[in-house]
C-alpha positions as CSV (number, residue, x, y, z in Angstrom):
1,X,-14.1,-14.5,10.7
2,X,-10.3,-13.9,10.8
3,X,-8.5,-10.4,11.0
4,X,-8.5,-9.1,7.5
5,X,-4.8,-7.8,6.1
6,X,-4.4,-4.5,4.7
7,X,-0.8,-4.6,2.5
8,X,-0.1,-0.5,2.0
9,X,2.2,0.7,-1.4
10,X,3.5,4.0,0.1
11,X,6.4,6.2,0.0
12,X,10.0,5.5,2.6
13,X,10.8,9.3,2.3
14,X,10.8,11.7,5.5
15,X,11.6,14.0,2.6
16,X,8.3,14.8,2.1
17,X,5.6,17.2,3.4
18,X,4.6,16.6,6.5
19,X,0.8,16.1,5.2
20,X,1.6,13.2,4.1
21,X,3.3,11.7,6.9
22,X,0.3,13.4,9.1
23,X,-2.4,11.5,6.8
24,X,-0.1,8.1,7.1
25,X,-0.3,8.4,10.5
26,X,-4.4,9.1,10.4
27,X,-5.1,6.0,8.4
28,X,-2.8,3.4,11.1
29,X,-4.9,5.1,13.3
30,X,-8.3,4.0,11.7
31,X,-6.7,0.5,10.9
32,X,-6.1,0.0,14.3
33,X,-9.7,1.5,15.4
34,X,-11.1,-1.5,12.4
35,X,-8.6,-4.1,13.9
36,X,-7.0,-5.0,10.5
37,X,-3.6,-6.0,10.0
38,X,-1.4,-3.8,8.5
39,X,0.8,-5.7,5.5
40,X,3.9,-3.1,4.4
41,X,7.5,-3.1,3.1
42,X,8.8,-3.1,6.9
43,X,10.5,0.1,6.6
44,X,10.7,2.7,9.4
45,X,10.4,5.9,7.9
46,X,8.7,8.2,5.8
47,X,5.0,7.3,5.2
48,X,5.6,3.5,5.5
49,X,6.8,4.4,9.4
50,X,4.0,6.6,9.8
51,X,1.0,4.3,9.0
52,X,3.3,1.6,10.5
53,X,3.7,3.4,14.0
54,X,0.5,4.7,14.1
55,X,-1.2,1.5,14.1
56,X,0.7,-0.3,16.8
57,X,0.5,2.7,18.8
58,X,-3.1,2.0,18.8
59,X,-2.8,-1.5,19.8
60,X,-2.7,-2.7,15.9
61,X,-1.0,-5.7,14.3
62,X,1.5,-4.8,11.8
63,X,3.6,-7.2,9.5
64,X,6.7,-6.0,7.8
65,X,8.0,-7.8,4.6
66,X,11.8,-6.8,4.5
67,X,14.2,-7.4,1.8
68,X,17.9,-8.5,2.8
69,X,19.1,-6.9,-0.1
70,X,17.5,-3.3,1.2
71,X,19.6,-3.1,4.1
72,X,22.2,-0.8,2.7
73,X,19.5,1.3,2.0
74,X,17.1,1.7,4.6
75,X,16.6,-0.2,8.1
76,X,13.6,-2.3,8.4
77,X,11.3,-1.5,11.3
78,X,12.6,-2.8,15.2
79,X,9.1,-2.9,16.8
80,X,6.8,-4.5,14.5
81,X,4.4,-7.3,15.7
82,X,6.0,-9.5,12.7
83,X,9.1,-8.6,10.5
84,X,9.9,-11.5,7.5
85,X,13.6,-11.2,6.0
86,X,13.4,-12.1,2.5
87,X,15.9,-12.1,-0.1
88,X,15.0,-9.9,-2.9
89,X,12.2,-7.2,-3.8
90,X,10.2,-9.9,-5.9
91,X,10.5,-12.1,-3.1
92,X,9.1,-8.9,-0.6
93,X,6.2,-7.9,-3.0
94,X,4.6,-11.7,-3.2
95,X,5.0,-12.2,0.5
96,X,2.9,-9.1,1.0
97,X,0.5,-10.2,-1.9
98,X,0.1,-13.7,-0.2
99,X,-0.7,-11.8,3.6
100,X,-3.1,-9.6,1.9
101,X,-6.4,-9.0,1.6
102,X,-6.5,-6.1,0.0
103,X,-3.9,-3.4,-1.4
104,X,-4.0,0.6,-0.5
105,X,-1.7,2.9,-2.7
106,X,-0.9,6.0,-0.9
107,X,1.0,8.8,-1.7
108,X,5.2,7.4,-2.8
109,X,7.9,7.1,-5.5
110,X,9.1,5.0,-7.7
111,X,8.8,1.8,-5.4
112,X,5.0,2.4,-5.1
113,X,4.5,2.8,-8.7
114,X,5.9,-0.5,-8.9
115,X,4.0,-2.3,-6.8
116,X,0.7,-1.3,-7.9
117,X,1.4,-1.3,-11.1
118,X,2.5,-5.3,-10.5
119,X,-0.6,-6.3,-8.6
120,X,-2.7,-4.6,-10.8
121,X,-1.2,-6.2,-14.0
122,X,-1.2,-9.6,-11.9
123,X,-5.4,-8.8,-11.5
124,X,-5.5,-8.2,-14.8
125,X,-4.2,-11.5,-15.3
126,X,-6.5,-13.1,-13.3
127,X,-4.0,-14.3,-10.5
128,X,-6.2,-12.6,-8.2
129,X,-9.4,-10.3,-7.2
130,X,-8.1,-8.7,-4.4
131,X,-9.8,-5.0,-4.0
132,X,-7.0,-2.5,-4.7
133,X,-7.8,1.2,-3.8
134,X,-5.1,4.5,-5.5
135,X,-5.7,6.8,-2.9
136,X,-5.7,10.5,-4.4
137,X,-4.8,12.3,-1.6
138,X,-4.7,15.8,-2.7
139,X,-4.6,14.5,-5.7
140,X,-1.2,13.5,-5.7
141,X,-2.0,10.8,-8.3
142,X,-3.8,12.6,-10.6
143,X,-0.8,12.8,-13.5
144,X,-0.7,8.5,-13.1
145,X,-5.1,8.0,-13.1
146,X,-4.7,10.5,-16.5
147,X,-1.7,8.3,-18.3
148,X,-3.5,4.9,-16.6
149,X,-6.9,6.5,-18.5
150,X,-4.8,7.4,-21.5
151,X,-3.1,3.6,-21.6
152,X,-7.0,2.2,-22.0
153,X,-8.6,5.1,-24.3
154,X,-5.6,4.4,-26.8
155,X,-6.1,0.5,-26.0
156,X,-2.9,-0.7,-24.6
157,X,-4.9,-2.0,-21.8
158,X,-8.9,-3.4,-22.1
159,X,-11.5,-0.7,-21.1
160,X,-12.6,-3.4,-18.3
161,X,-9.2,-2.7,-16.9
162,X,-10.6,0.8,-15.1
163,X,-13.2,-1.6,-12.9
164,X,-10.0,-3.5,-11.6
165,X,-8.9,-0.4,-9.1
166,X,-10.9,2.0,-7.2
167,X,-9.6,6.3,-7.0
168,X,-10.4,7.6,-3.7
169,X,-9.7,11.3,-2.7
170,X,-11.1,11.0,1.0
171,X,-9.4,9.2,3.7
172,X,-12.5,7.5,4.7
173,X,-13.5,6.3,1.6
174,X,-11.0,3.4,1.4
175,X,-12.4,1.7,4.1
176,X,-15.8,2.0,2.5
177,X,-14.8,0.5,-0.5
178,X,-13.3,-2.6,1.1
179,X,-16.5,-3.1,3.1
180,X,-14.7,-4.6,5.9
């Protein structure tokens, strides 16, 4: 069986409590401890970083998926096990979706938002049945699980939609979903 590939949605920020760096840093830790691969944006700081550094300090395998155009705005990651230059953010989000296994939304911005809300709508579509786990963490997420419920009650999206994605509040929990 080959090394399964974690892609992680999280936020770039070192603007943020340190909680969330902290529980970044926890779960590269665990990833590590799993040997899975750790799939990201290829950024170096804020959450992204943390998971990021965490897991190669623990002898982990990470692969960042850098956009040229991002350059001017943040610096991709110097120590990764694998950095891939791509061109655009569209370009960045399907090479992550094609290394991917699975897809973990932590705590982030806009940026996350973004990308789950892309691979969810592609699962909806049927381009894929990858598992993909919102992680709640203090429940950060809870004001985007009530409009996602609100989008389904009011039927902009089927109620089959809610099975697609799994809301974990435990750090723990998201590898026992995956089963792997």
């Amino acid at each position: 069986m080959s090394r399964k590939s974690l892609c992680v949605f999280c936020g770039a920020s070192n603007s943020v409590p340190k909680k969330f760096l902290d529980i970044g840093a926890s779960f590269g830790k665990m990833m590590a401890g799993r040997d899975l691969t750790l799939v990201y944006g290829g950024g170096d700081c804020g959450v992204m970083g943390a998971i990021a550094n965490a897991v190669m300090k623990h002898g982990g395998h990470v692969t960042g998926v850098f956009p040229e155009s991002l350059r001017n705005i943040e610096n991709e990651h110097q120590s990764l096990s694998e950095i891939i230059i791509v061109g655009t953010m569209h370009e960045r989000k399907m090479g992550m979706f094609e290394r991917s296994d699975a897809f973990i939304i932590f705590p982030g911005g806009f940026g996350t938002m973004d990308e789950m809300f892309e691979i969810l709508t592609w699962k909806v579509l049927l381009l894929h049945d990858k598992p993909i786990i919102i992680f709640n963490y203090q429940h950060y997420w809870d004001p985007l699980i009530a409009l996602m419920k609100n989008i389904i009650e009011t039927g902009f999206a089927q109620p089959q939609t809610a099975t697609y994605y799994h809301v974990v509040t435990e750090l723990e929990q998201i590898l026992d979903v995956l089963e792997f």
